[in-house]
C-alpha positions in Angstrom: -85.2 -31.8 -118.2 -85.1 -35.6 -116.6 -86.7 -36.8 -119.8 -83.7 -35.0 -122.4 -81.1 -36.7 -120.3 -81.7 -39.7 -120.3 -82.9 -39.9 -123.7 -79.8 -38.4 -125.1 -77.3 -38.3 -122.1 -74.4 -36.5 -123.8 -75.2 -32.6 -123.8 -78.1 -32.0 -126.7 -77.6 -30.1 -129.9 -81.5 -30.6 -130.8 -84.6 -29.5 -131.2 -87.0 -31.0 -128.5 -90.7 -30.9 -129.1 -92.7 -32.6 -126.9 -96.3 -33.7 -127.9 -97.8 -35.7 -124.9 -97.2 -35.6 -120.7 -98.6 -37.2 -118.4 -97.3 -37.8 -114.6 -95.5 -41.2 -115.7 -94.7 -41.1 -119.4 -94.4 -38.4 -122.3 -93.6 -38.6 -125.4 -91.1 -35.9 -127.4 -89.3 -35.9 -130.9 -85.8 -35.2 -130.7 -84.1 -33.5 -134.3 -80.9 -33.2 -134.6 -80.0 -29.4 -136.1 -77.8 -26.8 -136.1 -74.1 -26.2 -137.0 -72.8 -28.0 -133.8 -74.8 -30.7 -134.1 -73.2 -34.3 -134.1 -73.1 -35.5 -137.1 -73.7 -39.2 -136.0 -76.7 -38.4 -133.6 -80.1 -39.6 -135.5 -83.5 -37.6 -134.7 -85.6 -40.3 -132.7 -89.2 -40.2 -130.7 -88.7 -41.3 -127.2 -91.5 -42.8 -125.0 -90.1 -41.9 -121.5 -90.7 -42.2 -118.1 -91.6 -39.3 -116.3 -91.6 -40.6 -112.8 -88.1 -39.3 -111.3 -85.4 -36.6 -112.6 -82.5 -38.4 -111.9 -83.1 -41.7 -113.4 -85.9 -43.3 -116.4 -86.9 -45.9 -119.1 -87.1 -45.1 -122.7 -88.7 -46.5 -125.6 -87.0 -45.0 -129.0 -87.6 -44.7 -132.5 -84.8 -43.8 -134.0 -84.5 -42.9 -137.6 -81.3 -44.6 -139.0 -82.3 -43.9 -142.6 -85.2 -43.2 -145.0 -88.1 -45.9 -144.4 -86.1 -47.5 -141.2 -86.6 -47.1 -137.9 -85.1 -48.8 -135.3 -86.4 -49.4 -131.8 -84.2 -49.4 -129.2 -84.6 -49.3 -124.8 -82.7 -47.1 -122.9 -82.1 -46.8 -119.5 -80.6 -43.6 -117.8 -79.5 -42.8 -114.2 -77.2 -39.8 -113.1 -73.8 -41.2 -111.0 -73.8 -44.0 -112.9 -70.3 -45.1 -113.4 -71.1 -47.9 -116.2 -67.9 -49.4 -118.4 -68.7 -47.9 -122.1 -69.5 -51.0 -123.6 -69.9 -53.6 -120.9 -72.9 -55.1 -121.7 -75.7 -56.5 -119.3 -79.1 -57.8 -119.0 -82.5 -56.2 -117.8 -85.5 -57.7 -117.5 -89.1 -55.8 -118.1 -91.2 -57.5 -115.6 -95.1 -57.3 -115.4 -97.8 -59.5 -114.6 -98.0 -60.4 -118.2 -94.6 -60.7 -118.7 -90.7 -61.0 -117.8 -88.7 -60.1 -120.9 -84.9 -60.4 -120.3 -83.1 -57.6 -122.5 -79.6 -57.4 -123.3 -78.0 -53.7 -123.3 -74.7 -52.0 -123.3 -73.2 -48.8 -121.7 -72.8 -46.0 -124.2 -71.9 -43.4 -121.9 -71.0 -44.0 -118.5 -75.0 -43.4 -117.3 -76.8 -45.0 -120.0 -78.2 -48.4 -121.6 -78.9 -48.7 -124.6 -80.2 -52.0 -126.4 -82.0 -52.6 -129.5 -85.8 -53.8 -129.9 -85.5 -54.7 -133.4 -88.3 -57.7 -134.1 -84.6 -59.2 -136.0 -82.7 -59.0 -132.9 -85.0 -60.1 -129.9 -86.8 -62.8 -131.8 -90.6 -63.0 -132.9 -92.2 -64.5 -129.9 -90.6 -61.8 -127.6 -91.7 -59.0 -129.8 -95.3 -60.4 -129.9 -95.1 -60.5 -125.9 -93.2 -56.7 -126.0 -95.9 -55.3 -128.0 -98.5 -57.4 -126.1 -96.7 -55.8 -122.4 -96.9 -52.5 -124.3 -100.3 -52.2 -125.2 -101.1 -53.1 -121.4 -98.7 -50.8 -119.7 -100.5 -47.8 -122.2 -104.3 -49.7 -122.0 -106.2 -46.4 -122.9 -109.5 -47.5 -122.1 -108.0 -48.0 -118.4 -105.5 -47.2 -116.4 -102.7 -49.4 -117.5 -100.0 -51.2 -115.9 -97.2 -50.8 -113.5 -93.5 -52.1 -114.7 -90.6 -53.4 -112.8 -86.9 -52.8 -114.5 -84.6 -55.4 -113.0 -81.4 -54.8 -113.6 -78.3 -58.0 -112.9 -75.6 -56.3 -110.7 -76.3 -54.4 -107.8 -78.8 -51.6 -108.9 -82.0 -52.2 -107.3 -85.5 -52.7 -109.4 -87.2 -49.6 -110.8 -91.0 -50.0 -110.4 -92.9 -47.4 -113.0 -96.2 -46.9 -111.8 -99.0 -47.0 -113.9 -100.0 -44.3 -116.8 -101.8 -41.1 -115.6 -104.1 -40.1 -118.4 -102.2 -38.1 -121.5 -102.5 -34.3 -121.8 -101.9 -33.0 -125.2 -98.9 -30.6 -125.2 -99.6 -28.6 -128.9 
């Protein structure tokens, strides 16, 4: 349940499949279906901590038409009271990297911020990617991950991967 919230934080009106678990991250696809479906909600696969209920770190790929996918961050925690669209930074530390994201509230518990290779710049999507592929190392045991936030919310450290469990 931790890991619908904060990938979609308003109430969901889709079809959840989830494909891997683990005890830190999973990965489900999220379609959007159904008569009361909003018509403005994309489907999207989210890459999502599975550490804590209350709180978590996506990584998204959201369909936002045919052949484009967009990949966004987004941060959830319940009693949030965030401004809808105040924006702020985060940082994704690790010991290969400290990568300084900005994101915006679009709901009152939620950040949201894009990934786009256009938007961050080359050199920090070649260091996101490189961070990536170290925080999921499959030959070991990854990486742990620190989400600083600016404000007053303390860091989030996301311990590293367990090993994957196939969920089909």
């Amino acid at each position: 349940m931790g890991v619908a919230l904060f990938a979609a934080p308003t109430p969901l009106k889709a079809e959840e499949t989830p494909y891997f678990a683990g005890d830190v991250w999973g990965v489900t696809q999220y379609l959007t279906e159904g008569e009361d479906a909003d018509p403005n909600e994309k489907p999207f696969c989210a890459l999502s901590t599975r550490t804590w209920a209350q709180k978590g770190l996506s990584f998204l790929h959201v369909l936002v038409g045919i052949d484009n996918v967009e990949p966004r961050l987004g941060i959830y925690k319940e009693g949030w009271a965030l401004p809808i669209g105040r924006k702020t930074q985060v940082s994704l530390i690790s010991w290969a990297s400290n990568l300084k994201f900005e994101v915006a509230a679009t709901d009152t518990g939620y950040l949201s911020g894009s990934l786009d290779p256009k938007q961050i710049g080359a050199e920090r999507d070649i260091t996101l990617n490189l961070t990536l592929n170290l925080i999921f190392n499959m030959r070991g045991n990854g990486m742990p991950v620190t989400i600083r936030f600016d404000g007053n919310e303390p860091p989030w450290t996301i311990p590293p991967r367990s090993p994957w469990k196939l969920m089909r």
